[in-house]
C-alpha positions as CSV (number, residue, x, y, z in Angstrom):
1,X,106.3,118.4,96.0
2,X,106.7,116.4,99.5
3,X,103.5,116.4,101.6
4,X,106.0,117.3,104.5
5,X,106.5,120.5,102.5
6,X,103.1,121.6,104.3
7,X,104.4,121.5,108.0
8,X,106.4,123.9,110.1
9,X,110.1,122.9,111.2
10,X,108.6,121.9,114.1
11,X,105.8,119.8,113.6
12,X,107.8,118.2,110.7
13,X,110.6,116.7,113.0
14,X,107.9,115.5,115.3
15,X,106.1,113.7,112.1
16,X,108.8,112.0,110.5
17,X,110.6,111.4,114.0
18,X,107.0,109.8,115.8
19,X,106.8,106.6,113.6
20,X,110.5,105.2,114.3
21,X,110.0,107.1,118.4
22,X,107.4,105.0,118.6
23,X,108.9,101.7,117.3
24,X,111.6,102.1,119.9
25,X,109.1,103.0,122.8
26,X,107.3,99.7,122.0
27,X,111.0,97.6,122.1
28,X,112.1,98.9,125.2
29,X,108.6,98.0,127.0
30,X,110.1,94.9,127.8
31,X,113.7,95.2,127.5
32,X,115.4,92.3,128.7
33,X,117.9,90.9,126.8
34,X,120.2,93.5,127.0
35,X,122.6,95.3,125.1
36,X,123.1,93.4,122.1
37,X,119.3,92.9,121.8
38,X,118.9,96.2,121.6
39,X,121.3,96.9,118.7
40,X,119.5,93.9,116.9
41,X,116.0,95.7,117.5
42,X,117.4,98.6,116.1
43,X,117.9,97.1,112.9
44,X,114.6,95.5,112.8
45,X,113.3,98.8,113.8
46,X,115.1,100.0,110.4
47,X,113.4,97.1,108.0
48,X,109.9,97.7,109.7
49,X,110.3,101.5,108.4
50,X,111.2,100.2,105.0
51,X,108.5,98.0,104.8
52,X,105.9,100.3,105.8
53,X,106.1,102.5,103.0
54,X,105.2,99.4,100.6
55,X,102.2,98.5,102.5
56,X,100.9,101.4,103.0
57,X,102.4,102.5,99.3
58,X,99.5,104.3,98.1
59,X,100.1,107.2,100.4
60,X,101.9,110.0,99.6
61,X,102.4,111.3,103.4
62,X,103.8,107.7,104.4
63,X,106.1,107.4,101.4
64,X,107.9,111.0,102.3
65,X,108.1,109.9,106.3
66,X,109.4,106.7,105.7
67,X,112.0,108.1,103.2
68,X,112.6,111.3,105.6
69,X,113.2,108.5,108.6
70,X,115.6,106.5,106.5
71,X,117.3,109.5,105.2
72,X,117.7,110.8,109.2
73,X,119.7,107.8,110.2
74,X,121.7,110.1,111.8
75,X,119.2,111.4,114.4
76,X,117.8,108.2,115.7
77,X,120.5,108.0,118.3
78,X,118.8,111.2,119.6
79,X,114.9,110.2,118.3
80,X,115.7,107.0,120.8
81,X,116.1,109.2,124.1
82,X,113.0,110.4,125.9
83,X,110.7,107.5,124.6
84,X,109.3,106.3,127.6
85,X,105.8,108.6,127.5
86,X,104.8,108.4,123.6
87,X,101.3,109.7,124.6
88,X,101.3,113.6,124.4
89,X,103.9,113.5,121.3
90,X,101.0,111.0,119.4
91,X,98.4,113.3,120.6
92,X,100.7,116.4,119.1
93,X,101.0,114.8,115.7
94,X,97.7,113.7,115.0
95,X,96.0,117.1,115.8
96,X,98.8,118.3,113.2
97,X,98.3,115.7,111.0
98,X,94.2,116.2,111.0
99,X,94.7,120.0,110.4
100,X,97.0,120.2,107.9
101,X,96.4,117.0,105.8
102,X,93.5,115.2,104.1
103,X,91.1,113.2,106.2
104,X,92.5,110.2,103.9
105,X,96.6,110.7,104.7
106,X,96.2,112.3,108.0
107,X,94.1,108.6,108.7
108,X,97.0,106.6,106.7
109,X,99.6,108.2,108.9
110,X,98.2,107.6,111.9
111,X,97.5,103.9,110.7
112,X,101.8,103.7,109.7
113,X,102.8,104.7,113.2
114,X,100.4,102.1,114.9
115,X,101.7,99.5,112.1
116,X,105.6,100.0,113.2
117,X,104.0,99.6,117.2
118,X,102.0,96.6,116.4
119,X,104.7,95.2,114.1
120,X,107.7,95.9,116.7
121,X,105.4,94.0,119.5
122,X,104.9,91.2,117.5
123,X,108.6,90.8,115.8
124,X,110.5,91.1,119.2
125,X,107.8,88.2,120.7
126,X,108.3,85.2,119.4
127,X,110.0,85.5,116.2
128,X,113.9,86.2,117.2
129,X,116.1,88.7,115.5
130,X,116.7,86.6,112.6
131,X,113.3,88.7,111.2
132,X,115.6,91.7,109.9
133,X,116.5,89.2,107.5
134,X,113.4,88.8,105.7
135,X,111.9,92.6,104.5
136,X,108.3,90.7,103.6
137,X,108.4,89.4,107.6
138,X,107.2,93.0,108.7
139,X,104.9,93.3,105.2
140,X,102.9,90.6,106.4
141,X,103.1,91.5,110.4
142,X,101.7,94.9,109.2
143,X,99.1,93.8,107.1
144,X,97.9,91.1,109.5
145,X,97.7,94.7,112.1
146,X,95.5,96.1,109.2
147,X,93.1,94.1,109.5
148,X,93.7,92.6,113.5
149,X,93.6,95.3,115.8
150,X,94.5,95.1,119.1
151,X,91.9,93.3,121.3
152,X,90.5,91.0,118.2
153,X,90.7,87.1,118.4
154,X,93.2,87.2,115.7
155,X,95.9,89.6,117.6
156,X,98.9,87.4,118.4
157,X,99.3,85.7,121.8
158,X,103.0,86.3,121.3
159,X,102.5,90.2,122.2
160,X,102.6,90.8,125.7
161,X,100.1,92.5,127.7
162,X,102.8,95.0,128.7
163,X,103.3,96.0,124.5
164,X,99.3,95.5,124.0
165,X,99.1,98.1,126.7
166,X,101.5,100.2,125.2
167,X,99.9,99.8,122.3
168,X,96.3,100.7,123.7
169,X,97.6,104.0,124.8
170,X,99.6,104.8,121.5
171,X,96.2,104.1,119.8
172,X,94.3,106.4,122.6
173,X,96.9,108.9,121.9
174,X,96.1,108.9,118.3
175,X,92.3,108.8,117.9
176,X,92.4,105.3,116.5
């Protein structure tokens, strides 16, 4: 049975929708290459989701979300308006989250949706689009963010202080 299985309509849709919300959120913090790097970010977007699910592959709650956001393709269009105040929505999800879950998942899926923030900052830096290419790219981004949280000599230099801002209040948001 899906861990998702536990949640209302409501608070499901804001669950599996938050992660890739918030990886679009981060992208468009500094948006300026236009059109066409937007569509690219989207498909990065789409191989960070992927990856998260093996890094984190031990939880039950990230597996289902990360298979629920893949599955959904046909909502991110709509998941991608409205992203420009991520705080209350993050707030929302982990009081649902904390609730309803374990202490263990409910930590692991607040720890997925800052790994898709932290990994979109540090993708759309430095490293060019040709990243969607290469799924481990984003495993070892996300794992590097595991273990180098924002504000710690080893954060990248490559993420902006715009994104590590945006990031700051994501993490805020969710009690991290």
């Amino acid at each position: 049975m899906s861990q998702l299985s536990v949640f209302t309509a409501d608070e499901r849709a804001l669950i599996v929708s938050l992660p890739y919300r918030v990886g679009v959120h981060i992208s468009y913090v500094e948006d300026e290459d236009g059109e066409e790097d937007d569509t690219l970010e989207m498909k990065a977007l789409e191989v960070c989701i992927r990856e998260v699910a093996k890094v984190h592959g031990a939880s039950e709650i990230i597996q289902d979300v990360s298979k629920e956001i893949l599955a959904s393709r046909d909502q991110w269009d709509g998941w991608s308006q409205g992203v420009f105040n991520m705080a209350p929505d993050c707030e929302k999800a982990a009081a649902i989250v904390e609730r309803v879950l374990s202490e263990g998942e409910a930590k692991a899926y607040k720890l997925m949706v800052m790994s898709v923030a932290q990994s979109v900052a540090q993708a759309y830096g430095e490293f060019g689009m040709g990243a969607e290419d290469a799924p481990g790219f984003f495993g070892k981004l996300m794992k590097k963010f595991t273990t180098a949280p924002v504000g710690s000599q080893d954060h990248p230099e490559n993420v902006s202080a715009a994104e590590d801002s945006a990031i700051a209040v994501i993490a805020k948001a969710l009690d991290i």
